[in-house]
C-alpha positions in Angstrom: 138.7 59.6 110.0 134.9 59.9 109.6 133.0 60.6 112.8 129.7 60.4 110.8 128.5 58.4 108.0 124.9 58.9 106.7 124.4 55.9 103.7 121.0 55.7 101.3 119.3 57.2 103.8 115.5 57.7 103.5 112.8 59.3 105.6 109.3 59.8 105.5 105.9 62.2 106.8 102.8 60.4 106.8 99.9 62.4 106.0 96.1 62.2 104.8 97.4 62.7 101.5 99.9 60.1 101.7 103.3 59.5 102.4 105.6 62.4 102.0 109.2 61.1 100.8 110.9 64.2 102.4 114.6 62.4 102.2 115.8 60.1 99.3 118.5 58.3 99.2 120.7 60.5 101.5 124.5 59.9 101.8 127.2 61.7 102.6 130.0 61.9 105.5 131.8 64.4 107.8 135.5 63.5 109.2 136.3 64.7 112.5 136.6 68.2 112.9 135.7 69.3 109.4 132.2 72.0 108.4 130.1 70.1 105.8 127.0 72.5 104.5 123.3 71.5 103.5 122.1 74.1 101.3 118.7 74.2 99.6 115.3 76.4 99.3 113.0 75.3 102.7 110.9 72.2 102.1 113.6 70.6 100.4 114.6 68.4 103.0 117.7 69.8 105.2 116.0 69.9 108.5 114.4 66.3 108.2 117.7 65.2 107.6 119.3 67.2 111.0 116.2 65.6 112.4 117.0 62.4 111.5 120.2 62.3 112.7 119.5 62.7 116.2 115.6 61.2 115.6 114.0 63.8 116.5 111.3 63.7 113.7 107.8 64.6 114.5 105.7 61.6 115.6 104.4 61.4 111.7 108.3 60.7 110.5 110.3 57.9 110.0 113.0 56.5 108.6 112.3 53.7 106.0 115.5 52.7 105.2 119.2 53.5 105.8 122.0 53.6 108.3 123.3 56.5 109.9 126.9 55.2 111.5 128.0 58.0 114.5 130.9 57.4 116.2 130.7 53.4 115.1 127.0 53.1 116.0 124.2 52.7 113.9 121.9 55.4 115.6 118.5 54.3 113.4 119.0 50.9 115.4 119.4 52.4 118.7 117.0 52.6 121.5 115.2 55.1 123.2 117.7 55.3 126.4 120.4 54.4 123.7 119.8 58.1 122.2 119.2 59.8 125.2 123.2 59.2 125.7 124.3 60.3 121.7 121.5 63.6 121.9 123.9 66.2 123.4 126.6 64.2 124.6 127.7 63.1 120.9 125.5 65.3 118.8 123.4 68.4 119.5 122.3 70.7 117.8 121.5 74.9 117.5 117.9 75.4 116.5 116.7 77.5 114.0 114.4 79.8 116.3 116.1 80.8 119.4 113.4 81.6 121.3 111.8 78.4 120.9 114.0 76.3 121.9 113.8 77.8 125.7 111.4 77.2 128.1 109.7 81.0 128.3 109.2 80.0 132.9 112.6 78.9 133.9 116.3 80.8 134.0 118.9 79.7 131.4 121.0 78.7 133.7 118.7 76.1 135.4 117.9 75.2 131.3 121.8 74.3 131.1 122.0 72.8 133.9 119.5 70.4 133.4 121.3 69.2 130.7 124.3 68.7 132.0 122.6 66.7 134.9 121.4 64.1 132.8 125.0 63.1 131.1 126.8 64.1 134.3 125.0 63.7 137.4 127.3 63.0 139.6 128.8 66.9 139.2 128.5 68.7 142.1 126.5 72.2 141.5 129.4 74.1 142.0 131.1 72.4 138.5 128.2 72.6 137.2 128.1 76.7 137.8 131.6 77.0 137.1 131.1 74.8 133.4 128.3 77.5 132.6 130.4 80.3 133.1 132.9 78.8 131.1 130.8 78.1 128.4 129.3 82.0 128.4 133.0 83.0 128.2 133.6 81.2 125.1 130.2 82.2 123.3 130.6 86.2 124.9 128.0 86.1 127.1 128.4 87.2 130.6 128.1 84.8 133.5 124.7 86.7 135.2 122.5 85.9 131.8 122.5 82.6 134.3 119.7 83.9 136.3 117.7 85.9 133.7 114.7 84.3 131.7 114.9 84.1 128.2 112.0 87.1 127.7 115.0 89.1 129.1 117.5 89.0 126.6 118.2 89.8 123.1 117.8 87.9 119.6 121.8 87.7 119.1 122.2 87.0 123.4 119.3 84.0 123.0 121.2 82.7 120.2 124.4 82.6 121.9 123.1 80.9 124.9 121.4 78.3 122.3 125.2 77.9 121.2 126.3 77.1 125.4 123.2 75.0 125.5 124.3 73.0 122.5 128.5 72.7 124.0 127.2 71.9 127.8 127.5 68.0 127.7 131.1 68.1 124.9 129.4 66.8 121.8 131.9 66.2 119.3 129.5 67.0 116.2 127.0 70.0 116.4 124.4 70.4 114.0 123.4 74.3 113.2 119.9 74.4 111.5 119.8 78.3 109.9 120.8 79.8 113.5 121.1 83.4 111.9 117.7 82.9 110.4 115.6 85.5 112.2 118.7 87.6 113.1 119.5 91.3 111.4 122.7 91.3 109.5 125.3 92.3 112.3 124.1 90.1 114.9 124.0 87.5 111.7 127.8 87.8 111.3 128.3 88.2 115.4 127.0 84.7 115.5 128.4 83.1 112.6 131.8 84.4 114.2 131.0 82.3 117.5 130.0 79.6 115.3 133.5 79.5 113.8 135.4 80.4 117.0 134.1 77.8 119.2 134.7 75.3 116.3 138.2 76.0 116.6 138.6 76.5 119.8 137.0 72.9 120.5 137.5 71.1 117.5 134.1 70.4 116.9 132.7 68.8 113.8 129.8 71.2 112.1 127.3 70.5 109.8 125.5 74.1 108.8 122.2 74.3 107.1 120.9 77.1 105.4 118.8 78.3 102.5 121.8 81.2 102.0 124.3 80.1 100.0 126.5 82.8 100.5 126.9 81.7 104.1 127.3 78.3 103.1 130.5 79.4 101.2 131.4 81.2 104.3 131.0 78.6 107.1 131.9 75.0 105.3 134.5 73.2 103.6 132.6 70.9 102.0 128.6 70.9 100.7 126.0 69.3 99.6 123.1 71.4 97.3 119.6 69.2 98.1 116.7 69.8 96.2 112.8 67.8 96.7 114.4 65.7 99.0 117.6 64.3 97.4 121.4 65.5 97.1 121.8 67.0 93.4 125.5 67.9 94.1 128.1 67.6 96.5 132.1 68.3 97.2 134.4 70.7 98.4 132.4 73.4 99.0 135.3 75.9 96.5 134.8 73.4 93.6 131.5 73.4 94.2 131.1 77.7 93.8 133.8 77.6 91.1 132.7 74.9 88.9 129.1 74.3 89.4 127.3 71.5 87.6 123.9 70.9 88.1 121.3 73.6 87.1 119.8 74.3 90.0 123.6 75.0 92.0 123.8 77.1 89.3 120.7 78.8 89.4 120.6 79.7 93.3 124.4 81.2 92.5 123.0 83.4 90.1 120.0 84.6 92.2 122.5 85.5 95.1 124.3 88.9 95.2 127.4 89.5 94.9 129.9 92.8 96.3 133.0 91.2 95.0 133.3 91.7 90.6 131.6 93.7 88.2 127.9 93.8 88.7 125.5 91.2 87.2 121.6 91.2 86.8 120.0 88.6 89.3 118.0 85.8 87.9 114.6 84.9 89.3 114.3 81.0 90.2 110.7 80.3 88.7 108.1 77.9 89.9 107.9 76.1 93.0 109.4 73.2 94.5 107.5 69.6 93.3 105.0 67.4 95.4 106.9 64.8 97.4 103.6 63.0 97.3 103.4 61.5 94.0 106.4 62.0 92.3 105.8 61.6 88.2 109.0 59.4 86.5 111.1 62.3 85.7 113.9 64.3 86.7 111.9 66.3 89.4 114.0 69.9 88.7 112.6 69.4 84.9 109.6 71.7 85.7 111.8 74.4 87.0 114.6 73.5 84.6 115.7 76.7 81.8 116.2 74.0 79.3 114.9 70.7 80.0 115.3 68.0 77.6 112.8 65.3 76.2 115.3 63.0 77.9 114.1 64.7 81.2 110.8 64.7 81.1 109.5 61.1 79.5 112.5 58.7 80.9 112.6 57.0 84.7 115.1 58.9 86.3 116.8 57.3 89.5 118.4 60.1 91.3 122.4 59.2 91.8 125.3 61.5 92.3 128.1 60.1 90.3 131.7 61.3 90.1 132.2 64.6 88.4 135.7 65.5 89.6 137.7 64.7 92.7 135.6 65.3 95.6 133.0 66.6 93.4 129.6 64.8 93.0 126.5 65.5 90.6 123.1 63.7 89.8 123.7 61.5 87.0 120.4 63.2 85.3 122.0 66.6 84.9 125.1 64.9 83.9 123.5 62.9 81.0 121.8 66.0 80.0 125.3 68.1 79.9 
């Protein structure tokens, strides 16, 4: 059963330089209790689209068309109170910088609490405490970090807490926006751990985003590979690794190391990502392309995933180009 449905969905930046088609044509879904990954270079749309989901795009963004179906509910047509009850109670999410997303003045624990207050306010302080405590047990935190201020503690121990802050009010889907990004490598794989354990444990759905495809493979069962805004491949995220199609899924595979084989030379991803301004009619990866075709370049390309394999979903301009 899917507990989210995202369909043709499309979201824009308004700017002095025009509108800024950050997410085209979006669709994909997540069935209850399953890891689906977003996985692309930064500024290629993955965080607009975690924004989007719980509309919490910066004053300049909105959606232009779309539907994204949660739990039976269209949350695009939703109010303002209407999504104060989905944000944290249905979805929530792990930012990508830990110490932002505290407030640098007040204890975590009061931070938690707060939130927990607004879905359940008729919990006595006591519950509240002892749901705090609970929720440091499961992440490994110990149950005094409570009454320390977020100066206080570590990268990996911020993170963690991030993690209780986003389980406080049950959500059933949890949205991780690159939580290991400013993390060493240890504390990286220490997280990524409590990712995976308090998915389990809870049954939580998961959708991971990250510019490191290796974790991608790590953390999801199925992907999705986004490039200047749009979805240039999808499936199960093993088909996906073992038979990539499109060039640019192949491309950041070759560019990522590997311990496991015989060794390989690395290959460089050239050029930058396009303007989402003014896009020309062409497939917009032609620029960056090893071997673009004529095809590519001069002909209006509407960007579609079509069916490559079971469970396995390419843009039909990659396909056409073979």
């Amino acid at each position: 059963m899917n507990i989210l449905e995202v369909k043709n969905l499309n979201m824009s930046y308004e700017t002095l330089e025009g509108s800024v088609a950050a997410v085209k044509d979006v669709t994909f879904s997540l069935k209850e209790g399953e890891s689906f990954g977003i996985v692309g270079e930064s500024g290629c749309g993955k965080t607009s689209v975690a924004m989007s989901l719980l509309q919490l795009q910066a004053d300049n963004g909105k959606i232009t068309s779309g539907e994204i179906i949660f739990d039976g509910k269209d949350i695009v047509k939703l109010n303002e109170k209407e999504l104060r009850d989905v944000r944290w109670s249905g979805i929530s999410i792990v930012f990508q910088g830990a110490m932002n997303s505290w407030n640098p003045v007040v204890k975590i624990g009061e931070q938690i609490r707060e939130a927990i207050r607004e879905h359940y306010p008729d919990k006595t302080k006591e519950e509240n405490t002892d749901k705090i405590d609970e929720l440091f047990n499961i992440v490994g935190l110990d149950s005094s970090i409570a009454d320390r201020y977020p100066h206080e503690l570590s990268g990996g121990m911020k993170q963690r807490a991030v993690i209780a802050l986003a389980l406080s009010c049950d959500p059933k889907l949890i949205i991780a926006d690159e939580p290991t990004t400013a993390l060493d490598v240890v504390i990286q794989d220490q997280i990524l751990n409590e990712i995976r354990k308090v998915q389990n444990i809870l049954g939580l759905s998961l959708i991971y985003i990250s510019h490191d495809i290796a974790v991608i493979a790590e953390m999801t069962d199925n992907m999705a590979v986004m490039y200047a805004g749009s979805i240039v491949e999808m499936g199960n995220t093993k088909n996906v690794f073992a038979n990539p199609q499109h060039a640019y899924t192949k491309m950041l595979l070759e560019s990522t190391p590997s311990i496991i084989g015989p060794k390989k030379k690395l290959r460089s991803l050239d050029g930058e990502p396009p303007s989402l301004i003014n896009n020309d009619n062409c497939c917009l990866f032609s620029y960056r392309c090893p071997s673009p075709t004529d095809m590519c370049k001069n002909r209006s390309i509407e960007m579609k995933l079509i069916k490559f394999d079971d469970n396995h979903y390419v843009d039909q301009c990659c396909m056409d180009c073979g």
